[in-house]
C-alpha positions in Angstrom: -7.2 6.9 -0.5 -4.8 5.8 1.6 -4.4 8.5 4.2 -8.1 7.8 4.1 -7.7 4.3 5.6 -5.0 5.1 7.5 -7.2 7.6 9.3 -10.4 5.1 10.1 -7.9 2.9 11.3 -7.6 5.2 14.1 -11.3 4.2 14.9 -10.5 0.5 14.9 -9.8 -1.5 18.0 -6.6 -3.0 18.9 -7.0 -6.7 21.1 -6.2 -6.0 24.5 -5.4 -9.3 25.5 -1.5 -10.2 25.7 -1.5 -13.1 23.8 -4.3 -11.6 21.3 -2.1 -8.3 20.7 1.0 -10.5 19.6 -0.6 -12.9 17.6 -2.9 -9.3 16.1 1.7 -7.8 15.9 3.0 -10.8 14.5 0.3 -11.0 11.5 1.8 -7.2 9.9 -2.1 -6.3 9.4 -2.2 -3.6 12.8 -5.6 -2.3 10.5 -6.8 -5.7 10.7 -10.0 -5.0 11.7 -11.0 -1.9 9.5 -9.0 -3.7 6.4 -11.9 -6.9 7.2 -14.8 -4.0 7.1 -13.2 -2.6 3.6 -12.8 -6.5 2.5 -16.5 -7.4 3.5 -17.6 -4.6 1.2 -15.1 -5.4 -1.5 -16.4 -9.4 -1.0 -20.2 -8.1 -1.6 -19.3 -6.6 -4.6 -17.0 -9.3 -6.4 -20.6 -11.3 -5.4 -22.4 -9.4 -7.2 -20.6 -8.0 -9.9 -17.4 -9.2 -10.3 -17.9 -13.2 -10.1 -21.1 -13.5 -12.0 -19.6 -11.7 -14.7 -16.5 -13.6 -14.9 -18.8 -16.9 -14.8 -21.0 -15.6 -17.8 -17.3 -14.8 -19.5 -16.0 -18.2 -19.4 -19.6 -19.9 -20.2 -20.4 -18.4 -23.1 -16.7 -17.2 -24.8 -15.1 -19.6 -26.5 -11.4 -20.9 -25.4 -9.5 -19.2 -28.0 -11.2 -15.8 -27.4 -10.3 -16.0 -24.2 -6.9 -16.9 -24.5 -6.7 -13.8 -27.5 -8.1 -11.1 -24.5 -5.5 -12.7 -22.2 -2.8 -12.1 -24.7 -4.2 -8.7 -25.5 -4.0 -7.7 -21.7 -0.6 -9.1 -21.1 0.9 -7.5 -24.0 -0.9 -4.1 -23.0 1.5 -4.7 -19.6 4.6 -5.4 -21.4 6.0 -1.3 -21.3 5.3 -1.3 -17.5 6.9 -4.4 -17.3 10.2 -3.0 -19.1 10.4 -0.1 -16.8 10.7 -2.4 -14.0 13.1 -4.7 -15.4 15.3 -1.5 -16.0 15.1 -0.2 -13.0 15.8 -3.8 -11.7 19.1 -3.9 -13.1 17.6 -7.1 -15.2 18.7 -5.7 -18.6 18.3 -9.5 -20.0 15.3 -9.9 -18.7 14.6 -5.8 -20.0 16.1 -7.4 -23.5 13.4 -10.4 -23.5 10.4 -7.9 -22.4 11.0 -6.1 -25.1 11.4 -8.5 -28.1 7.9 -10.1 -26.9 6.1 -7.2 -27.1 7.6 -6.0 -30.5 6.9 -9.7 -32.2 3.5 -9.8 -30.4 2.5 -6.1 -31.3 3.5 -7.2 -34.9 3.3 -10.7 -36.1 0.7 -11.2 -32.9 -1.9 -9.4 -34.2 -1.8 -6.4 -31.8 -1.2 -9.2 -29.1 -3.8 -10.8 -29.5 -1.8 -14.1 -30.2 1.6 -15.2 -28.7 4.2 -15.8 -31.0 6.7 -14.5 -29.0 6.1 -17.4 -26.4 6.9 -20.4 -29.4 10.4 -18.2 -29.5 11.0 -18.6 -26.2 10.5 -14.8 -25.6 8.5 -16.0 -22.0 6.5 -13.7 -20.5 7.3 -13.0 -16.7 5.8 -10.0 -14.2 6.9 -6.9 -13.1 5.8 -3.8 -11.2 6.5 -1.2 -9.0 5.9 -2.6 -5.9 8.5 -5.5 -7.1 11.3 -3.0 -7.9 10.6 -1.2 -4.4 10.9 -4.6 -3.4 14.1 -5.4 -5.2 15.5 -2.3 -3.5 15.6 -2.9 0.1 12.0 -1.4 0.6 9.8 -3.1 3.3 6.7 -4.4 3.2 4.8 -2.3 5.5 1.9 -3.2 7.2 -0.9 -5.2 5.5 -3.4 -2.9 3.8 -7.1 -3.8 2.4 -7.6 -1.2 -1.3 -11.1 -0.8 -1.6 -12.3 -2.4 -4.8 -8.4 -3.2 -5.3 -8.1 -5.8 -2.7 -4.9 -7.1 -0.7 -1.9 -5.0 -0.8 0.5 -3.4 1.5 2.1 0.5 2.0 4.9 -0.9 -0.5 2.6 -2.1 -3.1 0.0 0.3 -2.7 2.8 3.4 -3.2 4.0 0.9 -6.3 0.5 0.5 -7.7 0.1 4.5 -7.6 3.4 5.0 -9.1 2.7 2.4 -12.1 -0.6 4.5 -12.8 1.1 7.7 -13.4 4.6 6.0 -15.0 2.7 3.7 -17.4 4.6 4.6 -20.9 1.5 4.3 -23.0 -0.3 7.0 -20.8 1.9 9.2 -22.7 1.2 8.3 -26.4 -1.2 11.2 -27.3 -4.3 10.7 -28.6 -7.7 9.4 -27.9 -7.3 5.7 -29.7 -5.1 5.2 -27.4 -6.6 6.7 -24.6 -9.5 3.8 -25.6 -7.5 1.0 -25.7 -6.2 1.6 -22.8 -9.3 1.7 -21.4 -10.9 -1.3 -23.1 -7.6 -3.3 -21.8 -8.3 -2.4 -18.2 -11.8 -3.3 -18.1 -10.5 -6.8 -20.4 -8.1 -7.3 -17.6 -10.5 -7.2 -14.8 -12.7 -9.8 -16.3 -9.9 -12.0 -17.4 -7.9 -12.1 -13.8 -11.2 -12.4 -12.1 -11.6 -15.4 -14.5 -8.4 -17.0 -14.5 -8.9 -17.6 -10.5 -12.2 -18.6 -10.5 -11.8 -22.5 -9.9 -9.8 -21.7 -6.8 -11.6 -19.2 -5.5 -15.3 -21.1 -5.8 -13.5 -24.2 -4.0 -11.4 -22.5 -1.1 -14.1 -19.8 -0.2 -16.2 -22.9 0.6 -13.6 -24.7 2.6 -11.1 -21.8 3.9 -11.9 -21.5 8.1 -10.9 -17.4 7.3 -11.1 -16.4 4.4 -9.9 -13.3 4.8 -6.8 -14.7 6.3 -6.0 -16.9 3.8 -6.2 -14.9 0.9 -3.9 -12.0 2.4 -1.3 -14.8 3.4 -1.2 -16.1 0.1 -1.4 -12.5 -1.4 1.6 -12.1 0.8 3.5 -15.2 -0.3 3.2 -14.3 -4.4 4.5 -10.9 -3.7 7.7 -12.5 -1.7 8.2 -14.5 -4.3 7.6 -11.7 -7.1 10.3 -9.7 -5.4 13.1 -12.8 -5.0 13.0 -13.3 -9.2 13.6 -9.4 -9.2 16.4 -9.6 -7.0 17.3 -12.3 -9.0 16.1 -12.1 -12.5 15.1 -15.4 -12.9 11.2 -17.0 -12.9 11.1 -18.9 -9.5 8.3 -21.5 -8.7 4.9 -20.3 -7.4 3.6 -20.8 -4.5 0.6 -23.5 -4.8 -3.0 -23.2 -3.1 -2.1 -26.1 -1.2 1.6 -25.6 -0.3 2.0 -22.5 1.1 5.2 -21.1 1.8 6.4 -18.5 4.4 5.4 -15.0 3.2 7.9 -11.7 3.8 6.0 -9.9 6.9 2.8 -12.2 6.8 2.4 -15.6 9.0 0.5 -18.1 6.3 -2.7 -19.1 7.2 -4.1 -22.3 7.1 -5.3 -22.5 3.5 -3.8 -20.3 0.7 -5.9 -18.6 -1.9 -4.8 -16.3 -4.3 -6.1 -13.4 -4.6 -9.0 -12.0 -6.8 -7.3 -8.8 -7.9 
């Protein structure tokens, strides 16, 4: 997919304009205008898939549901999440990761409550991308994932590598081939969800859209990357306060993204 889009970049046009090629050079997005094609088609179908299924999600399922599929999800993440930490160097952090997901897994009904939480077992983020990240490896230039949304090279390498290292990918048999299913599909609907007062409000007001929600895609994966490097939960960046992203000038209005 990605030698794909790196090959209709070749198609796309590059400003000619001095001051329009620096400012096109300074936003890391050289695919800019192919990654706005692949983001127009990925807009037309969060329209009309995505969005009106995540609306009928949180109109007609109650609170605690909710909260039980988002538990369910995050727990489902926890193994990835160790592997990171690992390779992180964040053995606490590996320590903590793993204690949630045991107490959760047990005593949380097969996650689908948080126990662990009340411990003070908190859960916290990690991928691929973040431990590339951690390691020294750039960015790379902005990158548009069809259906996927924003990304980079770095992320998009770390996203392919997660698919392929996930631990329970290698528990045999086809229960667990289903759940794993059923909590991808869960997760979709839930992210897509959880963003859905910000997204209704700042696609009305953002002047780019497109713009903002790479910048700010940009500015949670900078900050994803410092609590690797230093294994410790750091404040998120806030719709409203945006803060300089690694690679990626920040646009007017932050937005986080829908994937």
């Amino acid at each position: 997919m990605l030698a794909g889009v790196l090959a209709i970049a070749g198609c796309a046009d590059v400003p000619t304009d001095p001051a329009d090629r620096a400012a096109y050079d300074d936003a890391n997005d050289p695919l800019e205008p192919t990654n706005r094609a692949i983001f127009a088609g990925n807009l037309f179908v969060d329209h009309h898939v995505l969005k009106p299924v995540a609306t009928a999600y949180v109109d007609n399922v109650p609170d605690g549901a909710r909260r039980s599929v988002h538990n369910f999800v995050s727990n489902l993440g926890e193994p990835v999440v160790l592997v990171n930490d690992v390779l992180q160097g964040n053995m606490d952090r590996a320590w903590q990761t793993t204690a949630r997901f045991a107490v959760n897994s047990t005593v949380g009904g097969a996650g689908f409550f948080d126990p662990a939480t009340g411990w003070d077992l908190r859960y916290h983020d990690a991928d691929f991308g973040q431990t590339l990240g951690v390691w020294g490896v750039g960015t790379g230039p902005s990158l548009q994932l069809p259906l996927l949304g924003f990304s980079n090279v770095r992320d998009t390498v770390g996203r392919a590598v997660g698919i392929v290292a996930n631990p329970l990918g290698y528990i045999p048999g086809a229960t667990m081939t289903d759940i794993s299913l059923a909590g991808g599909g869960l997760g979709i609907v839930d992210g897509r969800a959880e963003v859905l007062p910000t997204t209704n409000s700042l696609e009305k007001t953002s002047l780019d859209y497109y713009a903002t929600l790479r910048s700010f895609t940009a500015q949670k994966r900078t900050v994803l990357v410092k609590e690797g490097k230093l294994g410790e939960a750091l404040p998120q960046p806030h719709p409203e306060a945006p803060a300089p992203a690694e690679g990626t000038p920040s646009a007017s209005v932050p937005h986080p993204a829908v994937s």
